[in-house]
N, C-alpha and C positions, 0 to 999 in steps of 0.2 A: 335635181331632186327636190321634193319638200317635204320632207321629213321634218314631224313636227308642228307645221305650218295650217294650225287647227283656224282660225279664222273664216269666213263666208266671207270670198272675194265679190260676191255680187253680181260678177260680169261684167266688172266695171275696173276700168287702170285707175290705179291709185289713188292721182290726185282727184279724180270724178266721185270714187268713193268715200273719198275726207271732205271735198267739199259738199256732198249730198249727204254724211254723215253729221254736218257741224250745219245743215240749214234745218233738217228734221230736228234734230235736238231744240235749235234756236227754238221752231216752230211750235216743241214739247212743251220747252219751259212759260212760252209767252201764251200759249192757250190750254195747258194743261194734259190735253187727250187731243190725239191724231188719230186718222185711219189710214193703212199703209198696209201692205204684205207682210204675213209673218215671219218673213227671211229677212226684212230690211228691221221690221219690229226687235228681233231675238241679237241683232248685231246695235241696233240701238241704244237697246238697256244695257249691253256689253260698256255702249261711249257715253250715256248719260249717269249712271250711276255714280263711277270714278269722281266727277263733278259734282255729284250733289253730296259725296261725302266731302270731299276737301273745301268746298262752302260751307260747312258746318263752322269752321273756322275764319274766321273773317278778317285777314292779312292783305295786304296790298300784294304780297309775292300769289297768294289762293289765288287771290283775283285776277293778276295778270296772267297765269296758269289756265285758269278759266277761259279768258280771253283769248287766249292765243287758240284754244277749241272753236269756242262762238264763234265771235268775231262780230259782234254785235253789243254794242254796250247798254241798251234796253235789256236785254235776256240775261245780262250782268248781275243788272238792278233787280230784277224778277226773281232772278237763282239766289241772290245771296241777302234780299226783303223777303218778297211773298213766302217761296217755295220753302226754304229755311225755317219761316217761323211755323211751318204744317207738319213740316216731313222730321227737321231736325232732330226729336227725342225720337227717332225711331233709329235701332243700330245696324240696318239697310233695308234693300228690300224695296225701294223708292215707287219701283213703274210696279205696271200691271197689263198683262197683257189678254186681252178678250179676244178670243176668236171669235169670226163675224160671219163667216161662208165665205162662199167662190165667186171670183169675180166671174164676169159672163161673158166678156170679153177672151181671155186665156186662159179661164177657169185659176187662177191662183190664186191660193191660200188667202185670204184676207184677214187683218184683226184692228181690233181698236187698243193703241199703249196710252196709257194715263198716267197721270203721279196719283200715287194712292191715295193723299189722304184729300183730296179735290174731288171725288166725287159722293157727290149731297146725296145719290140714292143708295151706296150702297153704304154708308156711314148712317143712313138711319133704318136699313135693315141689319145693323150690328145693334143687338139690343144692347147697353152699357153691364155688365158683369159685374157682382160684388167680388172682390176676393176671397174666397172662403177658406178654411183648411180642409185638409185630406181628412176625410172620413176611411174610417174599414170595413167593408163590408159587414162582418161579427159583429155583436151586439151586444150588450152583456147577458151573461147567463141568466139571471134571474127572470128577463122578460121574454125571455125565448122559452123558461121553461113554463111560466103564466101563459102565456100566448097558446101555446101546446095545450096544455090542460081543459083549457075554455073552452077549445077547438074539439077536443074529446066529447066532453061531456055534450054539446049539442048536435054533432051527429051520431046516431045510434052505428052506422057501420063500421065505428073505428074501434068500438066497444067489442066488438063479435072477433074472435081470433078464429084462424084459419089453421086446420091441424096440417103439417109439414106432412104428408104423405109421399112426396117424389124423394125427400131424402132415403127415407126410411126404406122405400122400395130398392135405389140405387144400391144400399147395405146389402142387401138381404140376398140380392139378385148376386151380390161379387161371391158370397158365402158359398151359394147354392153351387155356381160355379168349381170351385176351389174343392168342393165336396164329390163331385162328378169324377173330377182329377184321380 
């Protein structure tokens, strides 16, 4: 039974899927964005994430940890230089995953995974935010009631009052009623 056993085997025995798990990552960290299937993508972010948080920390035990994933000492230097000094103040959340269309071949999902803060277009379609505080809705009274007023006086239809006639009928009509009785 596998109960439990929530993981995407891929199709693939174990050691095929660790080793095809720990070349894409390598291939993650040293170019930034790949293009792969969204089933190998969504198990990727699963194994590269774990790694670019425990780089955050920069120990010889992180790093051999690291290592024993990779298995490539370039993509070491890459995860725990480059990637670190981009991704580091952020408290996860590292990849990004783009869906791309169907391949044409077996029609399979296709996407593009990145490390988030590596790509240049969509960091300059983030226009930079000031911090501001929470406003409320409500305003104070005084300029809602000036507001109002101005708003009166220049159009004439707000002036004209309309005489309530449907209440008055609904009254009169329950009486009439009640009178019949």
């Amino acid at each position: 039974m596998r109960h439990g056993k929530k993981f995407n085997h891929l199709g693939r025995k174990a050691a095929h899927r660790k080793a095809m798990l720990s070349n894409m990552a390598t291939s993650l960290i040293l170019h930034k964005r790949i293009t792969t299937t969204l089933a190998k993508a969504k198990e990727l972010k699963k194994y590269v994430e774990p790694l670019v948080s425990r780089a955050k920390e920069d120990t010889t035990h992180n790093r051999r940890i690291a290592f024993s994933y990779l298995k490539n000492k370039e993509a070491i230097i890459a995860l725990f230089g480059e990637v670190i000094a981009k991704v580091g103040t952020r408290p996860g959340g590292y990849t990004r995953i783009i869906k791309t269309g169907f391949r044409l071949g077996d029609n399979a999902e296709m996407c593009i995974i990145e490390l988030v803060d590596f790509n240049e277009l969509m960091l300059k379609d983030a226009k930079p935010t000031k911090k501001t505080t929470r406003r409320s809705r409500r305003s104070s009274g005084k300029k809602d009631e000036a507001a109002a007023e101005t708003k009166a006086e220049s159009t004439p239809e707000a002036k004209t009052e309309e005489p309530k006639a449907p209440e008055a009928s609904a009254d009169s009509s329950e009486g009439e009623t009640e009178e019949k009785k």
